[in-house]
Short mmCIF file of the C-alpha atoms (twelve columns), coordinates in Angstrom:
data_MODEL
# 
_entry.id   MODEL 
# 
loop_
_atom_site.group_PDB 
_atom_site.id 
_atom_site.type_symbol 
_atom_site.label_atom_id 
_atom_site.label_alt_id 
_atom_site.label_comp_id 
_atom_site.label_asym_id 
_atom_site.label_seq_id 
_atom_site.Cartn_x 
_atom_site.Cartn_y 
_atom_site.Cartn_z 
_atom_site.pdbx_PDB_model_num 
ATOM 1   C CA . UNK A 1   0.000   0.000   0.000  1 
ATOM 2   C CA . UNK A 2   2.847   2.696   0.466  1 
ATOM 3   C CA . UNK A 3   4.682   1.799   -2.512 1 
ATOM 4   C CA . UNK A 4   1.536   2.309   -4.523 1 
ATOM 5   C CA . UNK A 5   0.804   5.507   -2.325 1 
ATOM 6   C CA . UNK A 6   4.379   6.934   -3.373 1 
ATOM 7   C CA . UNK A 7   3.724   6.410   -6.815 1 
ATOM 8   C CA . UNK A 8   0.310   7.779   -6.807 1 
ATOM 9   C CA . UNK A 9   2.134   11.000  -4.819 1 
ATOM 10  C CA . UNK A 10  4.730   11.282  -7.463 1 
ATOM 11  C CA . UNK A 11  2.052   10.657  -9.939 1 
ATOM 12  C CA . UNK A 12  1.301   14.287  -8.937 1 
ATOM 13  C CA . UNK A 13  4.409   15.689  -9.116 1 
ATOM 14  C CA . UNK A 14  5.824   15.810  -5.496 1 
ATOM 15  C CA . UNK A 15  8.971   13.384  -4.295 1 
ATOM 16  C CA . UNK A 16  7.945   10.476  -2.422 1 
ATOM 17  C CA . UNK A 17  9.527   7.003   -1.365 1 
ATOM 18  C CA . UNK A 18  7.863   4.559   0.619  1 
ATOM 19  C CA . UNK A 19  9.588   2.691   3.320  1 
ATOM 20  C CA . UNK A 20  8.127   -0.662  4.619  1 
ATOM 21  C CA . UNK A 21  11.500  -1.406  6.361  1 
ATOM 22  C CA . UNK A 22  11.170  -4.954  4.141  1 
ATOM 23  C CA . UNK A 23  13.461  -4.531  1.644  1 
ATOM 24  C CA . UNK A 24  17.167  -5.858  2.591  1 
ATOM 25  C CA . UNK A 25  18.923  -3.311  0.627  1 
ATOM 26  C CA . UNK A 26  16.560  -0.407  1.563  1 
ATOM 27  C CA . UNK A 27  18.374  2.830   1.968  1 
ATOM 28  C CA . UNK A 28  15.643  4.793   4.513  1 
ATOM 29  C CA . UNK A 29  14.707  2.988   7.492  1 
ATOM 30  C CA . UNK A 30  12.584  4.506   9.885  1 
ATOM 31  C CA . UNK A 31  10.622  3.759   12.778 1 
ATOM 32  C CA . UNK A 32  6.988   4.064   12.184 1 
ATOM 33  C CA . UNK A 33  5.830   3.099   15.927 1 
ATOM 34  C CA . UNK A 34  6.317   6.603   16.767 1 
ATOM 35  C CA . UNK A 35  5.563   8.686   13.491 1 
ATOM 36  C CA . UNK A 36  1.591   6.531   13.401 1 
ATOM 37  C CA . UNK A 37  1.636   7.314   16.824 1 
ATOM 38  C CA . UNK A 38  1.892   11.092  16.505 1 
ATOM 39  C CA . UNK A 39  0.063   11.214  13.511 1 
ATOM 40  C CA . UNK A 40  -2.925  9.815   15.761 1 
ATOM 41  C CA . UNK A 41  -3.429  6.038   14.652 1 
ATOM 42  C CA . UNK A 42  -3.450  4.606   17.788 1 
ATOM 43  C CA . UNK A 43  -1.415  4.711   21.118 1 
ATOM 44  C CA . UNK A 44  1.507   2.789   22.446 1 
ATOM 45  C CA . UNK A 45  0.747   -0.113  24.544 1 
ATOM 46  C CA . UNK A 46  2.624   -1.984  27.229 1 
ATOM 47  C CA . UNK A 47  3.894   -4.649  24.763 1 
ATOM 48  C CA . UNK A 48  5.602   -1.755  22.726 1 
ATOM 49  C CA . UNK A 49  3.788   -2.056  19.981 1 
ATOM 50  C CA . UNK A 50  0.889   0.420   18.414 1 
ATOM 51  C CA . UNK A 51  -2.713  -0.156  19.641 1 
ATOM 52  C CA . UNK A 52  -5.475  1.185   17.814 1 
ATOM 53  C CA . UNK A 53  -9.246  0.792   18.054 1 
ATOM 54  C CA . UNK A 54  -10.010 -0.146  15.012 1 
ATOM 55  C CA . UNK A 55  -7.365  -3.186  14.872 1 
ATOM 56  C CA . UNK A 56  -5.671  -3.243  18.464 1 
ATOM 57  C CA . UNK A 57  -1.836  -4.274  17.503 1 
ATOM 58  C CA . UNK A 58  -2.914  -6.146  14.679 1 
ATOM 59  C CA . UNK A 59  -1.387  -3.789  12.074 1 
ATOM 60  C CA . UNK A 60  2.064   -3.487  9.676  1 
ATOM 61  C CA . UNK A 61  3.184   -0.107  9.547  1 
ATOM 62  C CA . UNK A 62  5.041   1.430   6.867  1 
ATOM 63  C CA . UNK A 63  5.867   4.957   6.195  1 
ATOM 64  C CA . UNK A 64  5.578   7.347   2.877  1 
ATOM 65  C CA . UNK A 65  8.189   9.912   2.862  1 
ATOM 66  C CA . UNK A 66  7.158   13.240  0.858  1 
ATOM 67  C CA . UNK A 67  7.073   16.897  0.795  1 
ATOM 68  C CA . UNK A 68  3.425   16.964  -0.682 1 
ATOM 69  C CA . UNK A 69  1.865   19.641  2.085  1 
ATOM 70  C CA . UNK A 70  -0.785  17.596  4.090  1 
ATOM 71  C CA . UNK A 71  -2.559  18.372  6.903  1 
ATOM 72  C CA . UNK A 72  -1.190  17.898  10.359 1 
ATOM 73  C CA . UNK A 73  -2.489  15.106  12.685 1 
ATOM 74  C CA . UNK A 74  -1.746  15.265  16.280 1 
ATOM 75  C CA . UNK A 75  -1.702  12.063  18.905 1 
ATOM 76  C CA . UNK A 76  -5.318  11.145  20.023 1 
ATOM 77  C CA . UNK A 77  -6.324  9.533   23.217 1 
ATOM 78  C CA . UNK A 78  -7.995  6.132   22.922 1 
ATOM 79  C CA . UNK A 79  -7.194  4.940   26.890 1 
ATOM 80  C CA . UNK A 80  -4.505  2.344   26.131 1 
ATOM 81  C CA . UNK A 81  -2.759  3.748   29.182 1 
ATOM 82  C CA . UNK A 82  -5.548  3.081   31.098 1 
ATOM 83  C CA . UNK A 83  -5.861  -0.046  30.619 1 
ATOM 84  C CA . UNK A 84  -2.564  -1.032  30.092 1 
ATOM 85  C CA . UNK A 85  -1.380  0.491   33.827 1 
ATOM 86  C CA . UNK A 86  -3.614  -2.718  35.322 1 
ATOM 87  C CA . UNK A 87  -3.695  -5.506  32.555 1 
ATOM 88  C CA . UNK A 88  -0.618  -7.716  32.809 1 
ATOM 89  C CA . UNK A 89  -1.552  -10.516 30.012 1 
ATOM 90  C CA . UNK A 90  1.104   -9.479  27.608 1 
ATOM 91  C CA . UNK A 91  3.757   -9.247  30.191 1 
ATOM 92  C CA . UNK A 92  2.897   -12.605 31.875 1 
ATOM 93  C CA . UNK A 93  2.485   -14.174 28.582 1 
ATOM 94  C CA . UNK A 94  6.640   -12.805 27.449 1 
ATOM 95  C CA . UNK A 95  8.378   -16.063 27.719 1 
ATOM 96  C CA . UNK A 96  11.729  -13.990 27.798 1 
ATOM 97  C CA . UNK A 97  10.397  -11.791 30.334 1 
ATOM 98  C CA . UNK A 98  10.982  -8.757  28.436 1 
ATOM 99  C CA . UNK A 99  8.153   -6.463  29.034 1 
ATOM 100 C CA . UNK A 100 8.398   -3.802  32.249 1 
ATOM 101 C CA . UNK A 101 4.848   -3.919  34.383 1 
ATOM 102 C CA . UNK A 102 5.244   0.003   34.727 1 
ATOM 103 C CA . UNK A 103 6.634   2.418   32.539 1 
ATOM 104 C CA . UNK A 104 9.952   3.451   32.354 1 
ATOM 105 C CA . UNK A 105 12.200  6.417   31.894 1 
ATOM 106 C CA . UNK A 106 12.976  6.353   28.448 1 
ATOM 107 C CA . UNK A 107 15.653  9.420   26.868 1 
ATOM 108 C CA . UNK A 108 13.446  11.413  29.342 1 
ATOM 109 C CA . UNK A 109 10.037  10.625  28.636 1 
ATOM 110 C CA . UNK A 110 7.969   8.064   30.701 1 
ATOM 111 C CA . UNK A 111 6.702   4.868   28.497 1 
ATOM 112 C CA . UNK A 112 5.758   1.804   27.966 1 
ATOM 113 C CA . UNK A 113 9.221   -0.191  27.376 1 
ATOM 114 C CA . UNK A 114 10.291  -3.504  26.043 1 
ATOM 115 C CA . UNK A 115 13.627  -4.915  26.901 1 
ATOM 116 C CA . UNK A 116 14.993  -5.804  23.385 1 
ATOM 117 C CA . UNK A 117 17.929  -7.091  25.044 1 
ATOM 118 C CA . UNK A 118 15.747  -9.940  26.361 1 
ATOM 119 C CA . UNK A 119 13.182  -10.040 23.208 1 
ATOM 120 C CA . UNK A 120 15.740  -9.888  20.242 1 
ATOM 121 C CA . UNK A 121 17.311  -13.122 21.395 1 
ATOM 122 C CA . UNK A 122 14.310  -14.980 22.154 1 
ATOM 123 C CA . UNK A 123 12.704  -13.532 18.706 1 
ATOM 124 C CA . UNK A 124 16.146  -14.557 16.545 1 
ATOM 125 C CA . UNK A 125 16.123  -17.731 18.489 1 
ATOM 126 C CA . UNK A 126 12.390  -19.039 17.568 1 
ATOM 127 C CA . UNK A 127 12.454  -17.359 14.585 1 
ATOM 128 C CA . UNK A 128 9.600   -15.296 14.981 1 
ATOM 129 C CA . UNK A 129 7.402   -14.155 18.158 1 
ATOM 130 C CA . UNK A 130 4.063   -11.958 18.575 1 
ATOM 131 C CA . UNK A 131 2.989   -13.793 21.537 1 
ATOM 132 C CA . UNK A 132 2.272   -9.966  23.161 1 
ATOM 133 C CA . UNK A 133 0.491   -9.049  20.446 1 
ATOM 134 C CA . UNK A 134 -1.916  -11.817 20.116 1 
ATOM 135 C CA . UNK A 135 -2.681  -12.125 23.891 1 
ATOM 136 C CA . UNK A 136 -3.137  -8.433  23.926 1 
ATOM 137 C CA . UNK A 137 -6.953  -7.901  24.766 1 
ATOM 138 C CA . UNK A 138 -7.266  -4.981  22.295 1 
ATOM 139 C CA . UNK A 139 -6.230  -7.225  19.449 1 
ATOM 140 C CA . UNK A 140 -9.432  -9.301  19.290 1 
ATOM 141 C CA . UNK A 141 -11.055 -8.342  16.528 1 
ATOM 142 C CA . UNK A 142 -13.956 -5.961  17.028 1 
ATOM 143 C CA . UNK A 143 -13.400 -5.387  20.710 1 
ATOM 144 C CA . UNK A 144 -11.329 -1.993  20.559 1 
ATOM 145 C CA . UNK A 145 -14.022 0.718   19.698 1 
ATOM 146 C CA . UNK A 146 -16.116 -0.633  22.852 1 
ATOM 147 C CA . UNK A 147 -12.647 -1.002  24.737 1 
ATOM 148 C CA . UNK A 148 -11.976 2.915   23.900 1 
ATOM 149 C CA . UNK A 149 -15.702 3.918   24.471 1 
ATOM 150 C CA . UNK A 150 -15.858 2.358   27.936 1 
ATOM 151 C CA . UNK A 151 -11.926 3.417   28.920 1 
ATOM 152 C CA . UNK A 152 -13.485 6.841   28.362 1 
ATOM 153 C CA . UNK A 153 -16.298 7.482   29.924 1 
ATOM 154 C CA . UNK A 154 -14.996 5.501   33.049 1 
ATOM 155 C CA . UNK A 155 -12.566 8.193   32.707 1 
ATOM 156 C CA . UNK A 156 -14.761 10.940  32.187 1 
ATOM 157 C CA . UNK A 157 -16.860 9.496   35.415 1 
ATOM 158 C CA . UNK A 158 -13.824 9.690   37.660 1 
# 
């Protein structure tokens, strides 16, 4: 879907290069957790992954690069933190024991951190992971708009 979006932008005239991060020899790598997030997909979630209503983690991100002027999104609130402060399935379900049950201080910003010291082995090793992101309650399908909803108003009660 990028690649064909950074055609379709250059179809118009303005530069434009997708990067999936897929490609071996790709020459832009960049980390889409935190662009989507700021652009207002979804919200980062204790398994360090994006969670967003629609799709909880169950998403591939990839990024179009351009200077085609677009509006600006900003970061939106769907009450992953919320929820995320008391669940604790991901992180009991981390067979490498990777993910922190509180955030952490991270280049001075407090978040939601993995431990890629502990997950990049264990990942290399099995040759493949996820179990965070399938456990994670927001990634059953159709449960995250209600999830959001109710995170709200309890919220909103308080």
């Amino acid at each position: 879907m990028a690649i064909e979006v950074a055609e379709h932008i250059r179809a118009l005239g303005w530069p434009a290069q997708a990067s999936t991060n897929l490609a071996p020899d790709s020459s832009v790598e960049v980390l889409h957790v935190p662009i989507a997030i700021k652009a207002g997909l979804g919200q980062l979630g204790k398994h360090g992954s994006m969670i967003t209503p629609e799709h909880g983690s169950n998403v591939r991100l990839a990024t179009v690069l351009t200077d085609l002027p677009l509006m600006v999104d900003h970061p939106r609130d769907i009450g992953v933190d919320d929820f995320c402060a008391t669940c604790r399935i991901c992180e009991t379900n981390c067979p490498p024991h990777a993910i922190f049950p509180k955030k952490q201080m991270v280049r001075g910003v407090e978040r939601w951190y993995v431990n890629f010291d502990k997950c990049a082995p264990y990942f290399a090793e099995t040759r493949g992971c996820g179990i965070c992101i399938e456990v994670c309650p927001w990634s059953e399908p159709g449960r995250g708009l209600s999830m959001m909803k109710n995170l709200l108003a309890r919220r909103s009660a308080d």
